[in-house]
N, CA, C and O of each residue as an XYZ file, in Angstrom:
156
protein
N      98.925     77.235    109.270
C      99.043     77.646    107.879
C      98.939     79.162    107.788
O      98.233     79.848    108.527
N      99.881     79.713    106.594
C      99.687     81.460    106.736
C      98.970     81.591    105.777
O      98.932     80.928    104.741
N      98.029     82.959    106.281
C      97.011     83.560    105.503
C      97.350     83.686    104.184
O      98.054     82.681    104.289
N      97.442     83.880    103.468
C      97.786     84.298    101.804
C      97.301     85.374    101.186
O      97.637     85.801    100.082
N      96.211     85.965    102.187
C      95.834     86.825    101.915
C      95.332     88.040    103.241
O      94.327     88.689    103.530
N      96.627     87.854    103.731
C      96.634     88.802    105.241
C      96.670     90.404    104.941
O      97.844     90.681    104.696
N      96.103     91.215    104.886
C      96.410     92.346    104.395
C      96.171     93.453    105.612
O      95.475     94.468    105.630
N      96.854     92.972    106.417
C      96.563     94.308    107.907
C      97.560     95.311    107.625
O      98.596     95.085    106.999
N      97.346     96.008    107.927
C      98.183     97.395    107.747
C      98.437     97.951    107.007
O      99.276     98.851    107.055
N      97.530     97.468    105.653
C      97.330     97.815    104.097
C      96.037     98.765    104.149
O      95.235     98.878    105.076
N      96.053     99.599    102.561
C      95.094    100.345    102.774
C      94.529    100.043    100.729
O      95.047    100.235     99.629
N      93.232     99.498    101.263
C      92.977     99.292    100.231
C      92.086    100.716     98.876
O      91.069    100.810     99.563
N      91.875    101.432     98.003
C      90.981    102.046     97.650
C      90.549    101.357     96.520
O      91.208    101.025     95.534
N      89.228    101.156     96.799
C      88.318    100.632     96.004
C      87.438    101.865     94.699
O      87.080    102.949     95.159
N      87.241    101.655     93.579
C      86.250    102.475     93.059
C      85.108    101.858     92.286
O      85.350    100.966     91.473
N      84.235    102.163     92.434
C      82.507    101.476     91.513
C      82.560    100.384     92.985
O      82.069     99.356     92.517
N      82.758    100.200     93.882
C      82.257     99.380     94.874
C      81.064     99.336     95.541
O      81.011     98.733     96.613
N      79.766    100.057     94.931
C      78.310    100.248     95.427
C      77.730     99.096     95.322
O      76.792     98.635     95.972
N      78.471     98.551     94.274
C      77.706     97.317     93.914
C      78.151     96.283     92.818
O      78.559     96.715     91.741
N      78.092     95.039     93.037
C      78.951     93.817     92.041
C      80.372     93.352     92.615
O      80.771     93.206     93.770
N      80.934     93.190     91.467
C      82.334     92.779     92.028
C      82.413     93.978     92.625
O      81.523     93.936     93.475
N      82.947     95.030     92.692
C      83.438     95.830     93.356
C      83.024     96.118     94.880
O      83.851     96.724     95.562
N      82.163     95.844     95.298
C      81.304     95.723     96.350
C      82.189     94.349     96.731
O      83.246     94.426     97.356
N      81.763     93.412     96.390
C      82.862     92.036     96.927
C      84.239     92.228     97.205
O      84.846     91.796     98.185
N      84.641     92.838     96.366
C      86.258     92.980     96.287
C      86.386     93.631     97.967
O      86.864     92.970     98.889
N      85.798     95.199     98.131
C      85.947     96.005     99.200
C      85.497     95.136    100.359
O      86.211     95.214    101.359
N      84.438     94.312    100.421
C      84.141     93.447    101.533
C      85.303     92.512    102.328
O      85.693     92.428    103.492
N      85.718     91.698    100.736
C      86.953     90.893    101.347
C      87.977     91.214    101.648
O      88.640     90.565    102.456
N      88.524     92.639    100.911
C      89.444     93.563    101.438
C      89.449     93.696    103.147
O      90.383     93.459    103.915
N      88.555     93.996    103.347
C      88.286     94.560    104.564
C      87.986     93.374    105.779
O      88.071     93.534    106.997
N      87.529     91.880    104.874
C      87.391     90.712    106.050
C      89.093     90.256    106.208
O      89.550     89.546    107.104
N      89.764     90.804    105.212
C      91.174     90.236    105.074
C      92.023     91.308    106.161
O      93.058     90.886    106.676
N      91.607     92.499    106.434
C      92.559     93.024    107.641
C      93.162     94.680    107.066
O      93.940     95.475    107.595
N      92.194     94.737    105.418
C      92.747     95.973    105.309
C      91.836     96.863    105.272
O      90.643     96.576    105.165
N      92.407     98.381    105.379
C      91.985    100.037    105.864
C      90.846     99.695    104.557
O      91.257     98.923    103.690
N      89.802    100.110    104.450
C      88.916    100.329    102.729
C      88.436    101.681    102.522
O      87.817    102.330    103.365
N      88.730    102.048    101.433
C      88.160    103.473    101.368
C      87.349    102.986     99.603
O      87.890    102.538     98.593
N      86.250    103.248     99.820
C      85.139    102.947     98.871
C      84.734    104.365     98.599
O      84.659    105.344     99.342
N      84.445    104.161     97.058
C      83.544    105.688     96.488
C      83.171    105.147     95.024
O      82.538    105.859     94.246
């Protein structure tokens, strides 16, 4: 089965990700295969 949410070679930027959703979002971003740039 394909990922649906394969994101390698993507670059994600996250902002307010210190904490809450945004913090989740950048996590799964990043368990999913993409670059994260958090601030």
């Amino acid at each position: 089965m394909e990922n649906l949410f394969d994101l390698s070679g993507k670059v994600a930027v996250v902002t307010g990700s210190t904490k809450g959703i945004g913090r989740a979002i950048a996590q799964q971003m990043a368990f999913n295969g993409a670059d994260v740039v958090i601030s």
